[in-house]
OpenMM code with the backbone's topology and positions (N, CA, C; nanometers):
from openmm import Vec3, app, unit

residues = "UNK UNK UNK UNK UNK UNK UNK UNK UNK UNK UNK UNK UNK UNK UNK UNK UNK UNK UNK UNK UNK UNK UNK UNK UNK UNK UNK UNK UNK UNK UNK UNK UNK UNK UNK UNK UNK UNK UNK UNK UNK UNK UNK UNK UNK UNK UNK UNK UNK UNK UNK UNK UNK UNK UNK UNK UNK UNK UNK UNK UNK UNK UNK UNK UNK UNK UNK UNK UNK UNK UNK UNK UNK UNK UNK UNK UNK UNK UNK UNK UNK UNK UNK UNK UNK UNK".split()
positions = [
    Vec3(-9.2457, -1.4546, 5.5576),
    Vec3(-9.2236, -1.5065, 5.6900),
    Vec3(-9.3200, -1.6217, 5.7179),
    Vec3(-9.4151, -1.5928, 5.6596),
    Vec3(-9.5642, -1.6930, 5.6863),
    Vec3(-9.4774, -1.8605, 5.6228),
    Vec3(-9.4566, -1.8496, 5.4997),
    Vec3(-9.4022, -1.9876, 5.4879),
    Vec3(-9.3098, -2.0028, 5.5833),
    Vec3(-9.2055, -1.9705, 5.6277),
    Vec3(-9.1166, -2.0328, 5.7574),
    Vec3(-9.1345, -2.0635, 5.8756),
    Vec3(-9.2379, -1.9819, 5.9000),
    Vec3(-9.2955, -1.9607, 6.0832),
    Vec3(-9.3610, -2.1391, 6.0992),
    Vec3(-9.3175, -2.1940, 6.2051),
    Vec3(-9.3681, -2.3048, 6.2688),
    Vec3(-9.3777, -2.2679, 6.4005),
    Vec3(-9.5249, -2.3758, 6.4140),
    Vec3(-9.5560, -2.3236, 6.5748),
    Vec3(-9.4917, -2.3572, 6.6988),
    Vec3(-9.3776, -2.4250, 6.7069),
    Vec3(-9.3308, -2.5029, 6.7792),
    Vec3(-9.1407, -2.4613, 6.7568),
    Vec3(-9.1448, -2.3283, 6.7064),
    Vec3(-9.0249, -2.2543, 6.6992),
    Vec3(-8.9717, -2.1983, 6.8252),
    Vec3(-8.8355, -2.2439, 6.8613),
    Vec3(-8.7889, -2.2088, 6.9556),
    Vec3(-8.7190, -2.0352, 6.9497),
    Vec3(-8.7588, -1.9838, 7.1236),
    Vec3(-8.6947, -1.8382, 7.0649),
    Vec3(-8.5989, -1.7945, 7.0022),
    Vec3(-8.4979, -1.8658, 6.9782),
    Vec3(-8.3714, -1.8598, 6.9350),
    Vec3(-8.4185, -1.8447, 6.7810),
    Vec3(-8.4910, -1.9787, 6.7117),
    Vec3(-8.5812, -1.9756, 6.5803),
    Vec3(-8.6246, -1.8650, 6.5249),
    Vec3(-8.7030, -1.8124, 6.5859),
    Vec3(-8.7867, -1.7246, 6.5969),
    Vec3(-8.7235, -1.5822, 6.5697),
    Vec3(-8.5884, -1.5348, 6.6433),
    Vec3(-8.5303, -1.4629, 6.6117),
    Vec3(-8.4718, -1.4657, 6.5198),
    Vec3(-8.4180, -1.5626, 6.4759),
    Vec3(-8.3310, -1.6043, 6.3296),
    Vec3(-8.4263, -1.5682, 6.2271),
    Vec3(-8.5207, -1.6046, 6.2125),
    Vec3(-8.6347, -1.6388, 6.1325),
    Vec3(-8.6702, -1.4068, 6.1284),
    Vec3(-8.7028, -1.3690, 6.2193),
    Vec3(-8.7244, -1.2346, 6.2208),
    Vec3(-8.6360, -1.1174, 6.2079),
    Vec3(-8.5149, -1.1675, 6.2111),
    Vec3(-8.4242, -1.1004, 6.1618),
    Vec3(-8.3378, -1.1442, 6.0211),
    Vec3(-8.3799, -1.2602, 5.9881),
    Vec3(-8.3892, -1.3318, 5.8448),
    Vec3(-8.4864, -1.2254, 5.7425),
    Vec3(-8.5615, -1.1749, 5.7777),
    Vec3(-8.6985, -1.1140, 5.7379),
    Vec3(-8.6940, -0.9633, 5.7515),
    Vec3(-8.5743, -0.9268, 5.8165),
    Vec3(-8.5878, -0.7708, 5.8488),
    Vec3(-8.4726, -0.7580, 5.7150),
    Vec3(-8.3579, -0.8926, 5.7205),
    Vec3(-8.2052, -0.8395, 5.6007),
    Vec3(-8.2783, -0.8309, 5.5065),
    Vec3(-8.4433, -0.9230, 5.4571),
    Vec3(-8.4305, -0.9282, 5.3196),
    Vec3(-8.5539, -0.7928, 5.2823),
    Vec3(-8.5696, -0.6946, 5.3935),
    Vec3(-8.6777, -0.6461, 5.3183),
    Vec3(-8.5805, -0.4890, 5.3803),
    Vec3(-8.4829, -0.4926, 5.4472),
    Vec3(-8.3907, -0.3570, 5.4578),
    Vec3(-8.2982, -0.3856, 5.3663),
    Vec3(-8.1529, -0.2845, 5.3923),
    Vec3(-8.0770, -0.2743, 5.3171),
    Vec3(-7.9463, -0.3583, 5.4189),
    Vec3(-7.9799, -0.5107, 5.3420),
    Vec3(-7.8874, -0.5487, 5.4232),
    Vec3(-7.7475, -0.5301, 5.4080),
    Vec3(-7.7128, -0.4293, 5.3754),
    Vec3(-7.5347, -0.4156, 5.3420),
    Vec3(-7.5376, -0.3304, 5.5055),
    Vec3(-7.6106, -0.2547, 5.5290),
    Vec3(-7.6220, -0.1361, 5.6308),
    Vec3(-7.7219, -0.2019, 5.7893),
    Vec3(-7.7359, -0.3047, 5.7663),
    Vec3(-7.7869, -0.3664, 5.8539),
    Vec3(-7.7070, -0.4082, 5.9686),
    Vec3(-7.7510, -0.3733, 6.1390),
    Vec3(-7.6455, -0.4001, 6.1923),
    Vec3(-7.7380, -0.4066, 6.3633),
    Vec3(-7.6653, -0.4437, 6.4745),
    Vec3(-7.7423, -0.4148, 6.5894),
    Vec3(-7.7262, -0.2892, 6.6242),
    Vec3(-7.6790, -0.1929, 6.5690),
    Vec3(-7.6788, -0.0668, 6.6028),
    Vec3(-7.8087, 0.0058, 6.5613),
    Vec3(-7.8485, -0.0705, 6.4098),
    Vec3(-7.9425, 0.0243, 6.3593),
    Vec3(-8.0921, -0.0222, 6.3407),
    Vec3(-8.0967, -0.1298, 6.4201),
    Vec3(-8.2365, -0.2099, 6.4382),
    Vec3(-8.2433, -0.2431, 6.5793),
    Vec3(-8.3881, -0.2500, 6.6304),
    Vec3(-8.4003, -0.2527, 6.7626),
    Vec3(-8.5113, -0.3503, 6.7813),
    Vec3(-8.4951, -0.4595, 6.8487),
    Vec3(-8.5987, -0.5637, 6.8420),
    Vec3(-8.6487, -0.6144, 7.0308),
    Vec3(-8.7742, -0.5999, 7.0082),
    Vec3(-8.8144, -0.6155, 7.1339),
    Vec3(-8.8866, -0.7476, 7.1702),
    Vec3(-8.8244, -0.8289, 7.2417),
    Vec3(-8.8310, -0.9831, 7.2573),
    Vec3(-8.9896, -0.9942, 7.3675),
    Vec3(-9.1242, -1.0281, 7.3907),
    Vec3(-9.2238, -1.0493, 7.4750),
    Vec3(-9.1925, -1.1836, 7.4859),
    Vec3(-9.2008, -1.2400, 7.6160),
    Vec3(-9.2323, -1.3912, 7.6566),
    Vec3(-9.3214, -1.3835, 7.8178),
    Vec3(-9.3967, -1.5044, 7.7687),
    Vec3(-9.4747, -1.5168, 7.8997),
    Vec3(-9.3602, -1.5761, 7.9782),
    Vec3(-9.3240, -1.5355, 8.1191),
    Vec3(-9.2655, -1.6345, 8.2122),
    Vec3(-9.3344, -1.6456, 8.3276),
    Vec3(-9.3468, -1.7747, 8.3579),
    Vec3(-9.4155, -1.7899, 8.5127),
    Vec3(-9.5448, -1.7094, 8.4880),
    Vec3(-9.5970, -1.7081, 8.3773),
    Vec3(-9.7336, -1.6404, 8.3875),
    Vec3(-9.7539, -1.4826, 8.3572),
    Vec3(-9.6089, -1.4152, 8.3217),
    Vec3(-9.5898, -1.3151, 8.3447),
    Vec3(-9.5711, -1.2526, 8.1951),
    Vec3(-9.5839, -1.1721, 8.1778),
    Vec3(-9.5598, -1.1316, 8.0485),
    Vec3(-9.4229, -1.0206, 8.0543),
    Vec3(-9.3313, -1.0840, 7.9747),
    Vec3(-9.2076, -0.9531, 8.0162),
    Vec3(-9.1787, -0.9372, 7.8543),
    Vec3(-9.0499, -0.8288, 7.8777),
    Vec3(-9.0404, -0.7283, 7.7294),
    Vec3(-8.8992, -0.7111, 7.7403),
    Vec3(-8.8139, -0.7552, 7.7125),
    Vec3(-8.6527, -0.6968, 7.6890),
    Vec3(-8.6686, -0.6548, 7.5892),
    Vec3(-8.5415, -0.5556, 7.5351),
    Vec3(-8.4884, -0.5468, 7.3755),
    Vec3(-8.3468, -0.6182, 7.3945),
    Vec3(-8.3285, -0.6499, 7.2882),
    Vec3(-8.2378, -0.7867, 7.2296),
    Vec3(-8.0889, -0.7061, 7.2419),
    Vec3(-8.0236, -0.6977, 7.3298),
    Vec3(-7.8959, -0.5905, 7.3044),
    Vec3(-7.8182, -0.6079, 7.1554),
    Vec3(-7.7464, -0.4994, 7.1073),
    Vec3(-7.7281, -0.4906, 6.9721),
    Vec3(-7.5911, -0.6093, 6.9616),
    Vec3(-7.4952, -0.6238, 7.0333),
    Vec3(-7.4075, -0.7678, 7.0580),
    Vec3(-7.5008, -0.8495, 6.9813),
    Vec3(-7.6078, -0.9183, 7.0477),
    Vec3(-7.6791, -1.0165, 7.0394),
    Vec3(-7.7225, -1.0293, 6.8802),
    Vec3(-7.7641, -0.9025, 6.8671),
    Vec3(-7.8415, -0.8858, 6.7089),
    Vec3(-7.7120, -0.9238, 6.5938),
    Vec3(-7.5767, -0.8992, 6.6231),
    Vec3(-7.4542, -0.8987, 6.5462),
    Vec3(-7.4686, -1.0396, 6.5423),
    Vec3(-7.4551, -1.0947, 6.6613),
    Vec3(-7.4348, -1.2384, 6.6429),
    Vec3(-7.5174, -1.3104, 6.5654),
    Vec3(-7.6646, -1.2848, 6.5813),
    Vec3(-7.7314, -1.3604, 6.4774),
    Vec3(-7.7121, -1.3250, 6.3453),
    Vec3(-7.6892, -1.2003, 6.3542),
    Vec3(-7.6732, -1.1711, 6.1858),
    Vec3(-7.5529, -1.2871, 6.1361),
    Vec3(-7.4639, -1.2802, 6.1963),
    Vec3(-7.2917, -1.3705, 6.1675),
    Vec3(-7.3459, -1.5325, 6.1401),
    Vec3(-7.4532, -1.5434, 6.1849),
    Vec3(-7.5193, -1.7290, 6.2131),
    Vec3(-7.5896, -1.6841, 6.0968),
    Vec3(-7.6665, -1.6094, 6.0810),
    Vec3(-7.7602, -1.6676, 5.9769),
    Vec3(-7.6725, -1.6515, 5.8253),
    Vec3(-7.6051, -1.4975, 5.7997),
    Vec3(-7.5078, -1.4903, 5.6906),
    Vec3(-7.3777, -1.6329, 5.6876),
    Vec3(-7.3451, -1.7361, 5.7767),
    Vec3(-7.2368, -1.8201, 5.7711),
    Vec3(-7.3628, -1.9268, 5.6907),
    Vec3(-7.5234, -1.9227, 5.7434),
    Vec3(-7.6118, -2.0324, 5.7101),
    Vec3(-7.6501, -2.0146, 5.5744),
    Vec3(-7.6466, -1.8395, 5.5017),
    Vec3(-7.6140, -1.8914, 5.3996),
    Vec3(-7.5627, -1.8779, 5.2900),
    Vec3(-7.4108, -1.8586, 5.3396),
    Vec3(-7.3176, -1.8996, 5.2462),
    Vec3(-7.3395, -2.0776, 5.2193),
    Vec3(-7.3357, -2.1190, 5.3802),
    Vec3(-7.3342, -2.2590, 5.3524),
    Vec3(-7.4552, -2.3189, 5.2905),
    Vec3(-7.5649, -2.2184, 5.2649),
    Vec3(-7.6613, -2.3000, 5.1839),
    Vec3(-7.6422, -2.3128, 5.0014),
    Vec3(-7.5924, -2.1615, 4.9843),
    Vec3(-7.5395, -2.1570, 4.8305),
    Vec3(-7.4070, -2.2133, 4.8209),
    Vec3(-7.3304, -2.2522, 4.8858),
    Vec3(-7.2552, -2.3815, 4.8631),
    Vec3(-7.2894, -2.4840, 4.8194),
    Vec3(-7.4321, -2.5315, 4.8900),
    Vec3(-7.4623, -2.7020, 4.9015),
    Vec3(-7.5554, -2.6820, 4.7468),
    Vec3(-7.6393, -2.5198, 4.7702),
    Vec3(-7.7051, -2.5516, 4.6264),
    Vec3(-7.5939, -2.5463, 4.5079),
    Vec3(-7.5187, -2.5024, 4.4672),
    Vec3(-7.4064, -2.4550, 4.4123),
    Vec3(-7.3555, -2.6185, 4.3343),
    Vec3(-7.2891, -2.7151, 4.4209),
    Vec3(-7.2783, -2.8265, 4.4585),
    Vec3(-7.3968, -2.8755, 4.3674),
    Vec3(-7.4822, -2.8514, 4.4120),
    Vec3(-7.6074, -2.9514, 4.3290),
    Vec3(-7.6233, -2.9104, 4.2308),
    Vec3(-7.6261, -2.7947, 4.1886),
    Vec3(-7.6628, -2.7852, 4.0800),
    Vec3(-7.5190, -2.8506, 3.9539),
    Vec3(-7.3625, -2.8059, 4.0010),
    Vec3(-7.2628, -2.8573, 3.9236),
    Vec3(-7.2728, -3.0061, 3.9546),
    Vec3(-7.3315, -3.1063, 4.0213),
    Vec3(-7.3199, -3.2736, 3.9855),
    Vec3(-7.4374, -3.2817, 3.9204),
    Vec3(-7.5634, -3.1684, 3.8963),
    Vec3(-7.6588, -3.2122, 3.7729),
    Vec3(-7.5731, -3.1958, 3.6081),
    Vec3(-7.4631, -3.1036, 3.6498),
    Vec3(-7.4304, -3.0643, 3.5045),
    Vec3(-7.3511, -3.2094, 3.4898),
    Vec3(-7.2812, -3.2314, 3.5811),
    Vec3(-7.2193, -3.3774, 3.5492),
    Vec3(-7.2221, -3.4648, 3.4833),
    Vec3(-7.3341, -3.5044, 3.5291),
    Vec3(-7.4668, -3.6282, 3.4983),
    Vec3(-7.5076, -3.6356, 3.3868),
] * unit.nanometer
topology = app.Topology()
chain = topology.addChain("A")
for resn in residues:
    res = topology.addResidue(resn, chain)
    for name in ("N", "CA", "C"):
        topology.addAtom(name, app.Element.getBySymbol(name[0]), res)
């Protein structure tokens, strides 16, 4: 996680990035918002508050980050067949 984390990560980031980090060290076949529970802290207005992330929410990122990367082993995929090209 330490190599990805930037300080200037937006919460949205941040969640991607931490639930990026929960598929690769659970069993991500069984991974789901049903069966992980993540509790979001932000200062607002000075305030310190605590939701948990409803499990909807957790599905959805899972669907963004698994579409991010298929589409990344595509593009590597891609690169690596125009090195064989060449």
């Amino acid at each position: 996680m330490k190599q990805y984390y930037e300080e200037n990560f937006s919460l949205v980031e941040g969640l991607k990035l931490i639930i990026k980090v929960l598929k690769k060290t659970l069993d991500k076949n069984k991974m789901s918002g049903d069966n992980i529970d993540i509790l979001v802290l932000q200062a607002v207005d000075g305030e310190l508050t605590q939701k948990f992330l409803p499990a909807k929410d957790i599905e959805n990122y899972l669907k963004v980050i698994e579409q991010e990367e298929v589409e990344e082993k595509a593009k590597s995929d891609k690169s690596k067949s125009n090195e064989m090209i060449i």
